[in-house]
N, C-alpha and C positions, 0 to 999 in steps of 0.2 A: 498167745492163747489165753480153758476154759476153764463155779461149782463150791469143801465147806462143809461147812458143821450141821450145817441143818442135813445132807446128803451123809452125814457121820451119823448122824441120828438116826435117817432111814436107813442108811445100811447095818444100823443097829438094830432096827425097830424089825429087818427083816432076813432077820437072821445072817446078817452081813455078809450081803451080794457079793461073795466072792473078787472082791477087787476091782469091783467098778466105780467106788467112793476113790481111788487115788486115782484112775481117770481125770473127773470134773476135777478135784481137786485142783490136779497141775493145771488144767486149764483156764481155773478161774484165778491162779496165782497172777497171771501175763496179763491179767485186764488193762485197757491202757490207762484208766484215769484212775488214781487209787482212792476213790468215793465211798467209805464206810458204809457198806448196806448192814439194814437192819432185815433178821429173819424172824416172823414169829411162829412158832410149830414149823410147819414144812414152806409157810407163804413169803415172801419178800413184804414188806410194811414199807408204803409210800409213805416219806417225809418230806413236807419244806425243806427242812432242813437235817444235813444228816450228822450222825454222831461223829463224836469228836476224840480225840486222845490226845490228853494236857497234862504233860507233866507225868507220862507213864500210866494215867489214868482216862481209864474209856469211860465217856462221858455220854448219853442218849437224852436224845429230846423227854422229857417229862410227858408233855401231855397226848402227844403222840402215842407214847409208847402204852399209859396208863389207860387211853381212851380207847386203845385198842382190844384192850384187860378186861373189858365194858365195864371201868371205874368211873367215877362224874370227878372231874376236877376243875378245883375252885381256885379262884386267880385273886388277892386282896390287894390290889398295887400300893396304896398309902401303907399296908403293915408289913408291904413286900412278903407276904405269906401265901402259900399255899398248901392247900386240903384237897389229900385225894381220899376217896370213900366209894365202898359199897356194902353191900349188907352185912360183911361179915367184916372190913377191914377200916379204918380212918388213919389216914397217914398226912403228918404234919411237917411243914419243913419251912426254914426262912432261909433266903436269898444270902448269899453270902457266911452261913451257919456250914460246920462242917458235920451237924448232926440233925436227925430226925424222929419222929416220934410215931413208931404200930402198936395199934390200941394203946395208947400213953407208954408204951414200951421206949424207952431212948434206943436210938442203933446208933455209932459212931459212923462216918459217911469218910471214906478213902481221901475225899475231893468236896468242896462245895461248891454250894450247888451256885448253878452261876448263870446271867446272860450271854447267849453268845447266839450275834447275830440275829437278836431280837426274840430266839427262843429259850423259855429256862432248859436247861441242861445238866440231870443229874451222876452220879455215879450209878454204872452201870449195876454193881452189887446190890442196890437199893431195891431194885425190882425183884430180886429174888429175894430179897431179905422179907419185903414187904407183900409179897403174895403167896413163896411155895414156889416159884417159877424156878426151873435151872438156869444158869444163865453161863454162856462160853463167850470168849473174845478169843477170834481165832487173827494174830496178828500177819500170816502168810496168805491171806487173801483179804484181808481186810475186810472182817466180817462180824457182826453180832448174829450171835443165836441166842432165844428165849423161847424155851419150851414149859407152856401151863400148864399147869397141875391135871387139869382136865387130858392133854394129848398124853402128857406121861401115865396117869392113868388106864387109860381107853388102849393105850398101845403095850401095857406092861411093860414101862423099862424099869429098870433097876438102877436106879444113880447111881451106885457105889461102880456098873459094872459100865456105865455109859462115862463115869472118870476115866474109868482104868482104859478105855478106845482113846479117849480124848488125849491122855495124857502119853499115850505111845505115839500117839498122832503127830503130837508136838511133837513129841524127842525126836523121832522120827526127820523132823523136817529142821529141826534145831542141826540134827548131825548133818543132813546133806548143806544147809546154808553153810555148815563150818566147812565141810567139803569142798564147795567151791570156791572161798577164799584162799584154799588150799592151794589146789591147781586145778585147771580143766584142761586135760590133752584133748578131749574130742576135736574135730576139727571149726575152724572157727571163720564166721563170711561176717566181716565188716558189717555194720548195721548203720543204716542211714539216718540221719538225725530226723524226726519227723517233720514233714512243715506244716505248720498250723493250716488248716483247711480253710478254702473261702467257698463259703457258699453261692457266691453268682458266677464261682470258674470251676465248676467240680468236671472232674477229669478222673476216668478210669474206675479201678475195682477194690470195693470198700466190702472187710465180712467181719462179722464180729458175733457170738453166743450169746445165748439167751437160755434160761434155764426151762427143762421140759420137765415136771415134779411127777415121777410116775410113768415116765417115759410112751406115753398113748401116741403123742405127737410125731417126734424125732429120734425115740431111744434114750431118753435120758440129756440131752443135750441139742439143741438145735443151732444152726448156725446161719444167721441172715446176711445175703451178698447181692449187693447193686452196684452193676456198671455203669457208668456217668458217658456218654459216647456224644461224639459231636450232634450240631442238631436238636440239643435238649432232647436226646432221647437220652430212655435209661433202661438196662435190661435187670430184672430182678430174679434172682436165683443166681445157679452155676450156667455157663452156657452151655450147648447140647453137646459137644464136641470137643471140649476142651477151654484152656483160660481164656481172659478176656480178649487175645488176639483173633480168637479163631472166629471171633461174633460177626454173623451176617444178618441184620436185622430182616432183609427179604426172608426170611427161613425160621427165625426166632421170633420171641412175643415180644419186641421191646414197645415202650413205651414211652408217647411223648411228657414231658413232665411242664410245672414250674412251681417258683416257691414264694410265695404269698403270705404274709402272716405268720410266721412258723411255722408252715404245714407244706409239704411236699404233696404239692395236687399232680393227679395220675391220670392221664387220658382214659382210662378205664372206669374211672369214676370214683375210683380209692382215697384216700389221703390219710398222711403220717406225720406227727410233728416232726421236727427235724430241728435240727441247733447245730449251734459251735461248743464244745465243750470248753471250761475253763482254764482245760490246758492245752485246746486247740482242733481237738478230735470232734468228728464227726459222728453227731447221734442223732439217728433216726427211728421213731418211735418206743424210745426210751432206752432202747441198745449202741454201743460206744462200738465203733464200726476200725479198725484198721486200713488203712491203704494197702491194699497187696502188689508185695515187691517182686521184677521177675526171678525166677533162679538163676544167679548168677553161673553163666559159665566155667564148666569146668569142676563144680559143687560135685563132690563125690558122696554116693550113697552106701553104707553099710554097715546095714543096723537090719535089727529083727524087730518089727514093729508087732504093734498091738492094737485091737479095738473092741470095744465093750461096750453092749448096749444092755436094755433092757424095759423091758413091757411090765407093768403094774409092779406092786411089794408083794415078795416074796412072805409066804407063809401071813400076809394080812388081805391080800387081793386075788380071787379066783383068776385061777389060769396065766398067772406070772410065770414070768421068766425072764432070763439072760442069755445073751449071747457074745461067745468071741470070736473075733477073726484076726488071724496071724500072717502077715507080710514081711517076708524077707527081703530087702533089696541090696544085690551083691554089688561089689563094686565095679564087675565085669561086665555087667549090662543084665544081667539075667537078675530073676526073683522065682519064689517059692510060695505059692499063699494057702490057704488054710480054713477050712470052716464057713468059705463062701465061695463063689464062683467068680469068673475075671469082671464076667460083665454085671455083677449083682455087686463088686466090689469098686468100679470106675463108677458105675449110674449116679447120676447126679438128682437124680430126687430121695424124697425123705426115704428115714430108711426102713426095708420090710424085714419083718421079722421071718421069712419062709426061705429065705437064702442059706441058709446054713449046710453046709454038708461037714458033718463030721468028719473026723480022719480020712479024709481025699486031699492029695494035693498035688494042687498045679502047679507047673512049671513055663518058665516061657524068656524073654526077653524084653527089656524096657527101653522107654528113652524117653529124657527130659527133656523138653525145651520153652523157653521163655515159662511161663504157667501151664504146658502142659505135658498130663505125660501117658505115650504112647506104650501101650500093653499090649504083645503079641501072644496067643496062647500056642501050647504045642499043637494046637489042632490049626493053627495057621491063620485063627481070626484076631481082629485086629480090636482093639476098644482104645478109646481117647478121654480122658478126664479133667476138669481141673487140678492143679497141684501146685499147690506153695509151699514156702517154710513158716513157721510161725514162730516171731522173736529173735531169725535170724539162729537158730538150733534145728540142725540136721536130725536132729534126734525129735522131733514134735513138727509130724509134717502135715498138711490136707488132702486127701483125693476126694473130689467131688462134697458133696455134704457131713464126710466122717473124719474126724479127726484121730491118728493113728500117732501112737508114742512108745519111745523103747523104755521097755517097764524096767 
């Protein structure tokens, strides 16, 4: 599985959502491809090329980063120099120098600064030395955060008190990494070595997150899944019934495809780039997609699960809010759930915020099989959903669109 500092940030910024920044968090630690994204405020920043860590030192595209600052930056190739400037700031630096100059102020520089890959590439500290910006390197999701002067502002945080999240954060995630080198007794299902994807044989059921900033969309997290089916059809979403076996395309919306140019053309008239990623995964329109594996037989369930969503920022957006829902699944066939209803918790489209029922709880019966899994309620109705594991951990699983984790 899905999320980050920037989501540290807003659960800062708004009075910290109660626990839905370790949500995304875990989810976006299991990305498949580990591709350094760059955050600026709450937005993802499109790069050529992305940052880098050498030698212990987080390095970020230079004029990307600056251009984005709406600084002007200037490129001298014969003095191998550059000059970033705007009305208030001039920052100077050479290629290969492990230091630089705000307003003729010298800053000593971690790293210097260097080519990689055709683009210059500074240390990352540089950008907050040289504007005011905060700047995090969160190393458990592989991420850059830079928040400007202007959002820290506008949003009142307090750096002294946005360290002190930060730094529990880490520790936080430093103890459980030592933890699992410890021991893990959870139970454990072999994990299949991935095979790199070909794109003229795509076969079966690819989902992978995408960040929802403000949760309007999907809750805070969304999660995109297309079936590959003979036929050059493909169905996109969950299917109505359950995982990919239960797909009848007489009955469902699938769609004929093919792929052209890097673009995933859709008999509907849609299209999506689409690629092989560099370490073989499957991305289509900019999200790094999983194969989904079936549950292997016999995978025993019991664990109390969790799910957390949420509509706007708390305390900075009219009519915000959160919500949780609680899933028990015993190891006896039965479950207990919590804070939503059976059929508001299998449905496979996005998710509504009017499902909640407080302190009521269901009781019923389950069963898994292949991707799906079958929900009886004590009133003797039946509901079906998709259901996988994610990363091969019983403890982080999917029903339909929402991803459920034992906290």
């Amino acid at each position: 599985m899905t999320g980050r500092f920037y989501r540290l940030v807003v659960c800062f910024t708004v009075i910290l959502m109660i626990g839905i920044c370790s949500q995304h968090w875990k989810a976006s630690a299991n990305s498949s491809d580990s591709i350094i994204k760059i955050f600026l405020d709450t937005k993802m920043l499109e790069t050529k090329t992305p940052a880098k860590i050498k030698n212990g030192t987080t390095l970020v595209p230079v004029r990307a980063v600056f251009e984005s600052l709406g600084m002007k930056v200037v490129w001298e190739s014969k003095k191998q120099l550059l000059t970033v400037k705007d009305n208030e700031k001039t920052v100077t630096l050479v290629v290969g120098e492990k230091k630089a100059t705000v307003n003729n102020q010298t800053i000593t520089l971690q790293a210097a600064t260097e080519n990689i890959d055709g683009t210059l590439q500074v240390p990352l500290h540089l950008i907050g030395d040289a504007t005011g910006a905060i700047v995090y390197w969160d190393p458990y999701v592989a991420e850059v955060s830079i928040l400007t002067t202007k959002f820290i502002k506008d949003n009142n945080i307090d750096k002294v008190e946005l360290d002190k999240e930060v730094k529990e954060y880490l520790d936080s995630k430093a103890r459980e990494e030592a933890a699992k080198k410890k021991e893990d007794s959870k139970p454990k299902i072999p994990k299949k070595t991935a095979t790199p994807v070909d794109l003229t044989k795509l076969n079966g059921m690819y989902t992978g997150f995408r960040d929802d900033f403000g949760g309007y969309e999907c809750g805070g997290m969304c999660w995109d899944t297309y079936t590959f089916l003979p036929n050059k059809k493909v169905l996109i979403g969950p299917p109505a019934n359950g995982g990919p076996e239960t797909i009848d395309c007489k009955k469902e919306k699938c769609l004929t495809y093919s792929i052209s140019k890097g673009q995933l053309k859709l008999s509907n008239g849609k299209s999506f780039p689409i690629q092989k990623s560099k370490k073989g995964y499957l991305m289509i329109n900019k999200t790094t997609l999983d194969k989904v594996q079936p549950v292997p037989k016999g995978t025993v369930f019991n664990n109390k699960y969790t799910f957390i969503g949420y509509s706007g920022l708390i305390g900075v957006t009219p009519a915000a809010r959160s919500w949780t829902y609680k899933l028990t699944l015993k190891a006896n066939g039965t479950f207990e759930l919590s804070g939503v209803t059976i059929g508001s918790l299998t449905a496979n489209s996005n998710i509504s915020t009017q499902t909640s029922h407080p302190g009521k709880v269901e009781k019923g019966k389950y069963k898994i099989q292949n991707n799906t899994i079958t929900m009886t309620g004590s009133d003797g109705k039946v509901h079906k959903s998709l259901f996988f594991i994610h990363d091969s951990d019983v403890d982080d699983i999917q029903i339909g669109t929402r991803n459920y984790y034992v906290n």
